[in-house]
N, C-alpha and C positions, 0 to 999 in steps of 0.2 A: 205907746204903740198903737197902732192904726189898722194895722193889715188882718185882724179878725172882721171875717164877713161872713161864718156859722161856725157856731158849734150847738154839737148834739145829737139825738138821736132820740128824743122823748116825744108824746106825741105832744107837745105844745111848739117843738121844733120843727117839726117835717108834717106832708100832707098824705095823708093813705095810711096809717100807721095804727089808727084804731084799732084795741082789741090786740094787736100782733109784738106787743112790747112783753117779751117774754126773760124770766131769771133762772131758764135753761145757765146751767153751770158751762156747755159746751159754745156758748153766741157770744161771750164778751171775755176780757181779760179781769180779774177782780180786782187788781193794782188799779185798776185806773175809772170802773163802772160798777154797777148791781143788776144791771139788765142788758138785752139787746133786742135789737127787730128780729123777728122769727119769722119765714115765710114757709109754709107747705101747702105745696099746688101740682099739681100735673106741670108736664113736662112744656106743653102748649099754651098753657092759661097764665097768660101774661098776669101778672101782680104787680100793678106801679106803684111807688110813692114816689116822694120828691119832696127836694128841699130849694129855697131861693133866698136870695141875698141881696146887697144893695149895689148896683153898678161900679166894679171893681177900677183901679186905678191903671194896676198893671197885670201881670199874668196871673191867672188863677188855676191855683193848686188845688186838688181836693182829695184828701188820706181818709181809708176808714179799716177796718179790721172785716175782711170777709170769711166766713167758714162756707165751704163753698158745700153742693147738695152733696144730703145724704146715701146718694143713688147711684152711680156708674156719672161721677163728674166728671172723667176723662175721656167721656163720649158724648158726642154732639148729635143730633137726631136730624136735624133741621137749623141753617143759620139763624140765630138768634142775636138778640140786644140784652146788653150788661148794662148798660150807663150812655145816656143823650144828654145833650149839652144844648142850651138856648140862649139865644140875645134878647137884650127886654123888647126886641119886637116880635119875639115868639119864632126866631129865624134858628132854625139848627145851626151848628157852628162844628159838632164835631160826637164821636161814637166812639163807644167800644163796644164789640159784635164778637157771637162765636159764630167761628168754622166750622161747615159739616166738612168739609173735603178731611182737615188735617187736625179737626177737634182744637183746634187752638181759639185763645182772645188776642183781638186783634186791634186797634186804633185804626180809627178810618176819618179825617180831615173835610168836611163841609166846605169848600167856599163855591167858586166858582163851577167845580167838580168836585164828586166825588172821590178821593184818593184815599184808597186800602196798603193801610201799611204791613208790611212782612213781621210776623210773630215766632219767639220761642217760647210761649207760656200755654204750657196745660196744667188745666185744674187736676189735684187731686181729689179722691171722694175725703169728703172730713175733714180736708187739711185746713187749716185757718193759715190766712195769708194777711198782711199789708199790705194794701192797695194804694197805693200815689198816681194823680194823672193831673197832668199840668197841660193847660189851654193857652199857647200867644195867641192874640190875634190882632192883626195890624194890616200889611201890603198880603201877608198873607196868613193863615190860618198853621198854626202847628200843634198839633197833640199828642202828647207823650207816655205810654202806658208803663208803669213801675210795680213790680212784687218786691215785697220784701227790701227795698234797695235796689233793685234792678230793673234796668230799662229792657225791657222786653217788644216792645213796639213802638212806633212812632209814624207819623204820616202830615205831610203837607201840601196843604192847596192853595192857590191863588185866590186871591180877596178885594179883586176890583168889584165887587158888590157892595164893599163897606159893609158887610155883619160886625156886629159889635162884640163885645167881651162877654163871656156867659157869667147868667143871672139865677139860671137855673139850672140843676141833673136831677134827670128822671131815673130811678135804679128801675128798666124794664121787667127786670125777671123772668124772659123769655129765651125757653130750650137753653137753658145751662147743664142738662144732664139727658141723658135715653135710657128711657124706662117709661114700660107704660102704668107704675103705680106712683103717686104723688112721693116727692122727697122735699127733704128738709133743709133749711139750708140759715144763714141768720148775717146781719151786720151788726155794725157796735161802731160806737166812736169816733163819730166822722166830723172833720174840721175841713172850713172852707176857708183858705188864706190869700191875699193881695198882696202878691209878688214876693211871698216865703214860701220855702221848700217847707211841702209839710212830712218828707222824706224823714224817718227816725225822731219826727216829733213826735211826742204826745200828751195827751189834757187829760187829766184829773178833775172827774165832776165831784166836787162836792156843793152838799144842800144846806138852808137853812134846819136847824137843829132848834134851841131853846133862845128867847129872847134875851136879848143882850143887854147894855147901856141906856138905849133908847127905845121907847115903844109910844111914839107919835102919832103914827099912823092909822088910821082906825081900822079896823079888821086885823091889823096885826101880824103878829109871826103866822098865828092859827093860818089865816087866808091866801100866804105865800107856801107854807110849804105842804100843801095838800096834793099838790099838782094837778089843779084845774083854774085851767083860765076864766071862768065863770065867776070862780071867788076871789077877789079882789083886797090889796090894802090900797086904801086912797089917802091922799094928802091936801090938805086947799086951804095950806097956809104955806110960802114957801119958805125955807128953812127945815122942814121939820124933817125928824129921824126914826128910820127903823135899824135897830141892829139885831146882831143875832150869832152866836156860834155856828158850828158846823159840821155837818155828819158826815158820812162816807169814806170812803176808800183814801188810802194819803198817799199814795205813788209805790212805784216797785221801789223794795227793799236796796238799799246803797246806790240811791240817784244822785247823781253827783252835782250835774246841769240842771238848774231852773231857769227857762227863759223868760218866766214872764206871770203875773197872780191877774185874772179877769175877773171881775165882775161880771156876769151877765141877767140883764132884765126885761122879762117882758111888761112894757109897758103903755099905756093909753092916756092920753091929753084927755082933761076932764074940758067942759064947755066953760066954768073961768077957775079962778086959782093958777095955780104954779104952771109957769110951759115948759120946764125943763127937769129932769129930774137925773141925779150920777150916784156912783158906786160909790164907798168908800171904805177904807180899812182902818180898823181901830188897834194902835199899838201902843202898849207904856203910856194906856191915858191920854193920848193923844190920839185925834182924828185928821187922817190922810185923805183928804176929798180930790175926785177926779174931776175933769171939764165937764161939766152938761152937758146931754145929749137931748136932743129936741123927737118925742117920739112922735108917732103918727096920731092924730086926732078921730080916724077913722076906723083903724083896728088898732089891738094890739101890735104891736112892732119891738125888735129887740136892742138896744140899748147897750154897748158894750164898755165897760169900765176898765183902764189897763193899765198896769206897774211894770214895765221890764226892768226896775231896779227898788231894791226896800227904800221909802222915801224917807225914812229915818234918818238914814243916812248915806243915799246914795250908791252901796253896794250891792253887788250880787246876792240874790236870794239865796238862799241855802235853808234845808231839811227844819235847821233849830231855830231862821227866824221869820218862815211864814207867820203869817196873821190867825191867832185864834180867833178873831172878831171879825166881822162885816156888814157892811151893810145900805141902804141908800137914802137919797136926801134929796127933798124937792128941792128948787130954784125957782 
C-alpha cells in the first residue's frame, strides 16, 4: 500500500505542537492513542500548527478526531479559519472557515476564485466529532467537508491557474467559539491519505516497547523510543537490524476490519553507509521485510512501511494474527 502520506499527531509529526501534547482523558480516543494536541487560547489569538507530506498522486483526504472548544462552540464572534490547504508552491488551494452570520463551518474552494460553499454543521461545546475533508484538484479545485460521516459542505472553483494537490494544512484555530475568556478545545489522530477515504478509518499508534530479535543498531531500542528526534539509532553497515515489541493501545474492542499494519520511521541518510533503510515484521521466526524507502539526507523525513495483507500467508489481518514484533533494517 502506498496511499499513506501522514500519520500522527506527536510533536515529531507536526510543526507548532511544542509543549501542547497533552493525556487530557477528554482530546483523544484511548482504543486508538495515549495523547492529543490541546489548545487554549482566546477567542482571536490565532494558534497554528501544521502538518506536510510528500506530493500526493491523487485526491487527498485528511481525518482527525476534534473536541471542539470548551466555551459557547455554537457561537461564532468573528469569521474564522479551521483548516488551509497548500500546494508545494505555498499556493492556497482550499479552507475550511467559521460563520459569524449563521455560526456554521463552512468549505470554501481556492482556485481561480474564491467559492464559499453552503453548510449544515454547527459545532457543539465539548462534542468530539470526526472530521474528513477531501481536496481534488485538477481543471478544477473541489473540497469536501465531512462530520462524523457526513457531508456537510462542499465548494468548487475553476483551476485554469494550475494549483497543484496540497502538501500542507494548517489547523488555524481562529474564532472557533464567543467568549471573552480563553477555551479549550484538543485534536487527536490525524491521517493524511492518497486517493483513500479516510471516512470510518482508523490507526492504532503503537510504539516500540523492549528489544526484540535484533539490536544492531547502535543507540538502540533506548534512542527510538524516548521520543526525541535529537537521539538517534544509526546503522553503517547495510543489512543490519533493530527489532522490538510493542506498547499501547490495540484498537476498540470487537474490530472486525483490519486494513492494513504500518510501519512508520522517522529517518536521516548518514554522509556514507546504507542509503535505504524499511520496516519489517517478525512472525513464526520469520522476517517479512518491506521495499526501501530512500529518506532525506537533509532532515529527518518519514519513511512508511505497509502490509495490507499478513504476508505469511497472504490473508486478511485479523485481531489474533497481528505481529507482536517489529522492526527496521538498513539497505
Amino acid at each position: 500500500m502506498s496511499y499513506i502520506l501522514h500519520l500522527g499527531h506527536q510533536e515529531t509529526d507536526l510543526s507548532g505542537v511544542a509543549g501542547r501534547i497533552s493525556t487530557d482523558a477528554a482530546g483523544f480516543d484511548p482504543a486508538y492513542d495515549v495523547n492529543a494536541v490541546k489548545i487554549s487560547a482566546n477567542n482571536g489569538s490565532s494558534v497554528p500548527f501544521s502538518a506536510t507530506w510528500t506530493e500526493p498522486t491523487s485526491d487527498v483526504w485528511i481525518g482527525f478526531r476534534y473536541r471542539a472548544p470548551s466555551i459557547n462552540a455554537h457561537a461564532i464572534a468573528t469569521d474564522g479559519i479551521f483548516l488551509e490547504f497548500y500546494d508545494a508552491a505555498n499556493r492556497q488551494v482550499g479552507l475550511v472557515r467559521t460563520e459569524r452570520d449563521d455560526e456554521k463551518y463552512r468549505a470554501m474552494a481556492v482556485g481561480d476564485t474564491n467559492v464559499d460553499g453552503a453548510s449544515s454543521f454547527v459545532a457543539a461545546t465539548n462534542q468530539a466529532y470526526w472530521i474528513d475533508v477531501k481536496i481534488a484538484v485538477g481543471a478544477d479545485i473541489t473540497i469536501e467537508f465531512h462530520v462524523d460521516g457526513v457531508l456537510h459542505s462542499s465548494a468548487t472553483a475553476a483551476n485554469t491557474g494550475g494549483k497543484g494537490r496540497p502538501v500542507r494544512c494548517i489547523w488555524r484555530n481562529l474564532y472557533l467559539f464567543d467568549f471573552y475568556n480563553p477555551a479549550t478545545w484538543y485534536y487527536a489522530h490525524i491521517a493524511v491519505l492518497d486517493g483513500v477515504s479516510t471516512i470510518g478509518r482508523r490507526f492504532v499508534r503503537r510504539t516500540p516497547d523492549l528489544v526484540g530479535t535484533y539490536d544492531a543498531f547502535s543507540g538502540g531500542i533506548d534512542a527510538i523510543k524516548d521520543g526525541d528526534i535529537a537521539t538517534r539509532a544509526a546503522s553503517d553497515i547495510a543489512g543490519q537490524r533493530l527489532s522490538f515489541s510493542l506498547a499501547g493501545p490495540t484498537g476498540p474492542a470487537g474490530a472486525t476490519t483490519i486494513a492494513g499494519v504500518h510501519v512508520k520511521q522517522l529517518a536521516q541518510l548518514g554522509t556514507a553507509g546504507p542509503t535505504g533503510v524499511a520496516g519489517f515484521l517478525r512472525m513464526g521466526g520469520v522476517d517479512y521485510d518491506a521495499t526501501p524507502g530512500a529518506p532525506s539526507a537533509d532532515l529527518p523525513s518519514p519513511v512508511y512501511s505497509s502490509w495490507d495483507l499478513n504476508p505469511a500467508d497472504s490473508t486478511p489481518w485479523t485481531a489474533a494474527t497481528l505481529p507482536a514484533e517489529a522492526g527496521i533494517v538498513s539497505s
